[in-house]
C-alpha positions, 0 to 999 in steps of 0.5 A: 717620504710623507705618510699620511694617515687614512680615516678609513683605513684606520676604521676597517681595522678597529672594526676587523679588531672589535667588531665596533664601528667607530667613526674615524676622522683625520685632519690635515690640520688643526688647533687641538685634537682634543679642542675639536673633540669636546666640541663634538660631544657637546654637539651631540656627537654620538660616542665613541669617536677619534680624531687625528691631526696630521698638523697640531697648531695648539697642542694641549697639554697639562696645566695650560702647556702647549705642545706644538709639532711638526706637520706629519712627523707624530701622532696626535690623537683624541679617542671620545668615549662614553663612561658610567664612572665614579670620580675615583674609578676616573683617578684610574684612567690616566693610568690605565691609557698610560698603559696601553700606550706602553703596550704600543711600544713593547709591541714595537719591541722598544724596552725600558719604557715607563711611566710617569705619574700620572700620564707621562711615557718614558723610555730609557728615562726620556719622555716619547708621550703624553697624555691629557684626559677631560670630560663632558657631561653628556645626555642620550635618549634612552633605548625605549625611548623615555627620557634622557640619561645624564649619567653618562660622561664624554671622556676625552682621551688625548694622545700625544705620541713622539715619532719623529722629533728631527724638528724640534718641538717646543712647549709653551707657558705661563713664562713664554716659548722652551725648548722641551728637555729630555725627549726622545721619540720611536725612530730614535729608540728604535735606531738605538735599541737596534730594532728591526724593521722600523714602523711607519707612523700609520702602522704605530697609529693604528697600533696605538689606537687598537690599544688603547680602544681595548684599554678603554673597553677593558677598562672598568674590569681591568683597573685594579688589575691595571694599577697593580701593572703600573705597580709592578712593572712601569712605575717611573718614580718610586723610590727616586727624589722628586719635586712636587708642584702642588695646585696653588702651593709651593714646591716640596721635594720628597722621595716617592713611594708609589701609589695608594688603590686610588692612584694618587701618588705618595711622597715621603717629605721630611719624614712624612707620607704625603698624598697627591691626586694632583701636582706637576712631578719632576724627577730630580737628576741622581748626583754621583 
């Protein structure tokens, strides 16, 4: 049976849960949440919003990938929110949605969820979500009325949630259509795990988004606490071999060793600690 997610449904609770009206939209079908999400704020939109799309036609991922799903079978979702924040405060956000969305499936009592630096969610060292965070510069009348405020910015939180991945999935790039590797979703987790009762995917879609508001209110006084988090707890990648893919550079290969207070990850290559605030990551397969 198809469920469909309900915009006002999906409202009450987040009113019920924070006292905060946020306009909920939920569309049959669409190219990118988080295309028409950017298009909002710059239309003036006011924040903070979230859109979901029962059918994604271009999913957007990282450095130009595309993620393409199956209709109803997962979640994807754009949360826009309004921030005051430094470039380095916004190195942390990744980390911090990241978080919320781990949050979502312990409270499914998945376990052996992770996190991949610096937006990736792992369980049982397979990848159930994604996450793709972009901003907008935004203008807003001020309360008494004066002149308008541009030192705000639109965040756009982009969620990409696996439920269901009996219909495969592909990821599309610069080297045309692949199939994606190493995926799992939370029907097979939770059949594997042997949880009970299974979720329906409206109730981890207003899980997910009651999470990761929270995260998103929190998030200014919670970060260091939230890096700390990752740290302790869900860091995919420390101490393993990874590859590195660095901006218009070439690969390098080290051991990671974490990351340093601003979330930017820190390789050992060749003897050296390395810093990166951005690059593809891949975890190299341990040989035995």
């Amino acid at each position: 049976m198809v469920e469909h997610l309900q915009a006002d449904v999906l409202k009450a609770n987040i009113s019920e849960t924070f006292n905060l009206e946020l306009d909920v939209v939920v569309h049959t079908s669409i190219d990118s949440t988080s295309n028409w999400a950017l298009q909002q704020c710059r239309a003036g939109k006011v924040l903070p919003f979230v859109c979901f799309a029962e059918n994604q036609t271009s999913g957007k991922g990282r450095r130009g990938k595309q993620w393409l799903m199956s209709a109803y079978s997962n979640i994807a979702m754009s949360l826009s929110w309004p921030y005051v924040l430094s470039g380095q405060q916004l190195q942390l956000l990744p980390l911090t949605v990241a978080l919320a969305v781990a949050k979502t499936l312990e409270n499914l009592n998945l376990e052996h969820v992770q996190i991949k630096w610096p937006n990736d969610v792992y369980v049982r060292g397979r990848k159930i979500a994604g996450i793709l965070i972009e901003t907008r510069p935004i203008k807003q009348k001020l309360s008494d009325g004066g002149s308008e405020d541009s030192s705000q910015t639109a965040v756009v939180i982009g969620v990409g949630l696996n439920y269901d991945m009996s219909s495969s999935g592909t990821i599309t790039g610069s080297e045309g259509t692949q199939m994606l590797p190493d995926l799992t979703d939370i029907k097979h987790e939770i059949a594997g795990q042997e949880v009970e009762p299974q979720p329906g995917r409206k109730s981890v879609a207003s899980l997910l988004l009651q999470n990761v508001v929270s995260a998103c209110r929190g998030f200014q006084q919670d970060s260091v606490q939230n890096l700390e988090e990752f740290r302790t707890r869900y860091d995919y990648c420390k101490n393993k071999t990874v590859e590195i893919f660095p901006d218009n550079q070439d690969a390098l290969t080290g051991v990671a060793q974490g990351v340093n207070d601003s979330a930017e990850l820190l390789v050992l290559v060749d003897g050296k600690m390395r810093v990166f605030n951005s690059a593809e990551v891949s975890v190299k397969a341990e040989t035995r």
